[in-house]
C-alpha positions as CSV (number, residue, x, y, z in Angstrom):
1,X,22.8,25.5,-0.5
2,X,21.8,25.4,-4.2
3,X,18.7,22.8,-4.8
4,X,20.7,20.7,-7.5
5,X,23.7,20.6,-4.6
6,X,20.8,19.5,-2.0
7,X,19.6,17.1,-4.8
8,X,23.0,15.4,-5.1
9,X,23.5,15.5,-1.7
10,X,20.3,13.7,-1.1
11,X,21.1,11.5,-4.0
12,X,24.8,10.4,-2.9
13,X,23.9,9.9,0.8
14,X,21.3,7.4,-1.0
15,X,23.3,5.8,-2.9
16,X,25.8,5.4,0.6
17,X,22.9,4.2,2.8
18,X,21.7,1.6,0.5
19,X,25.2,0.2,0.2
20,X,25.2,0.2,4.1
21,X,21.6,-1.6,4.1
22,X,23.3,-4.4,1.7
23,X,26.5,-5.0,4.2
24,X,23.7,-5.1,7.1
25,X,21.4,-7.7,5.5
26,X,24.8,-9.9,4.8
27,X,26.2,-9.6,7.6
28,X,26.8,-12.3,10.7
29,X,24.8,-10.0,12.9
30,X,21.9,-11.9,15.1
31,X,18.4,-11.6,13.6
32,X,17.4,-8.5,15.8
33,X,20.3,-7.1,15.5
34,X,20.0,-6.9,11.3
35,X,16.5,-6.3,11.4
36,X,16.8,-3.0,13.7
37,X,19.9,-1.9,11.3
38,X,18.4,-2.6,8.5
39,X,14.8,-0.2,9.4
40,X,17.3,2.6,10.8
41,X,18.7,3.3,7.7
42,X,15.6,2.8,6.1
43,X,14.1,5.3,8.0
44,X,16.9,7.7,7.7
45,X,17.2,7.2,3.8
46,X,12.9,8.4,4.1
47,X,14.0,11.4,5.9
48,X,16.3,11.9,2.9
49,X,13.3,11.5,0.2
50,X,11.5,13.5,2.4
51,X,13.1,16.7,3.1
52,X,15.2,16.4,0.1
53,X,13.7,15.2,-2.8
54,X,9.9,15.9,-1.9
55,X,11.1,19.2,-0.3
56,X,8.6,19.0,2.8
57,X,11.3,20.8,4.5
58,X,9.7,24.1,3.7
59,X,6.1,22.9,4.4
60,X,4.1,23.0,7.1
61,X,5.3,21.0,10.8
62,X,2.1,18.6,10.5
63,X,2.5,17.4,7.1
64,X,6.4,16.5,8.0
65,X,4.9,14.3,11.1
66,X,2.7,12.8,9.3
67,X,5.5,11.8,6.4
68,X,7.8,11.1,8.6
69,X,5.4,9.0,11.3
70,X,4.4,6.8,8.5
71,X,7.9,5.0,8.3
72,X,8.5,4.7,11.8
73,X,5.1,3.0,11.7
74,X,5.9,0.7,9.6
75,X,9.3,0.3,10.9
76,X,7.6,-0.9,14.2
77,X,5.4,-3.0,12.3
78,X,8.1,-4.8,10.4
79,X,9.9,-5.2,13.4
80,X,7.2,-6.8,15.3
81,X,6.4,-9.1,12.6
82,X,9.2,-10.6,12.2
83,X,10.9,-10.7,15.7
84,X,8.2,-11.7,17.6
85,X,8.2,-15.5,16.1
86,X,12.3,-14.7,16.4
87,X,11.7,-14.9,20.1
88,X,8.8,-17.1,20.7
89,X,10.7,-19.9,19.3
90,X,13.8,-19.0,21.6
């Protein structure tokens, strides 16, 4: 595939994911429920930004772990943060 059709791609899948991120966040869900959602597209929409816009998908295999660990790390963070007084107070 050409890089402006990856590009576009990238770009439309974006565009689809963040429209799936809004429905999450307003939807009747339970807490955990939108939280986790909410940092599984956000973590798939950095794999997009990764491999396609920043192109790391040529580079070498430690520089993609360490791009890609730094949003699950902060994906568990997040998720930590704000569920644990979620089920404390329960």
């Amino acid at each position: 595939m050409s890089n402006t059709k990856v590009l576009i791609f990238c770009w439309l899948a974006l565009v689809v994911a963040t429209a799936v991120t809004v429905y999450f966040g307003a939807s009747t869900m339970t807490l955990a429920s939108q939280v986790a959602a909410v940092l599984i597209v956000a973590i798939i929409k950095s794999g997009l930004i990764i491999d396609g816009f920043m192109e790391l998908r040529h580079t070498q295999q430690r520089w993609r772990v360490i791009m890609y660990g730094w949003p699950l790390a902060m994906s568990l963070i997040i998720a930590v943060t704000i569920l644990i007084p979620h089920f404390m107070a329960s």
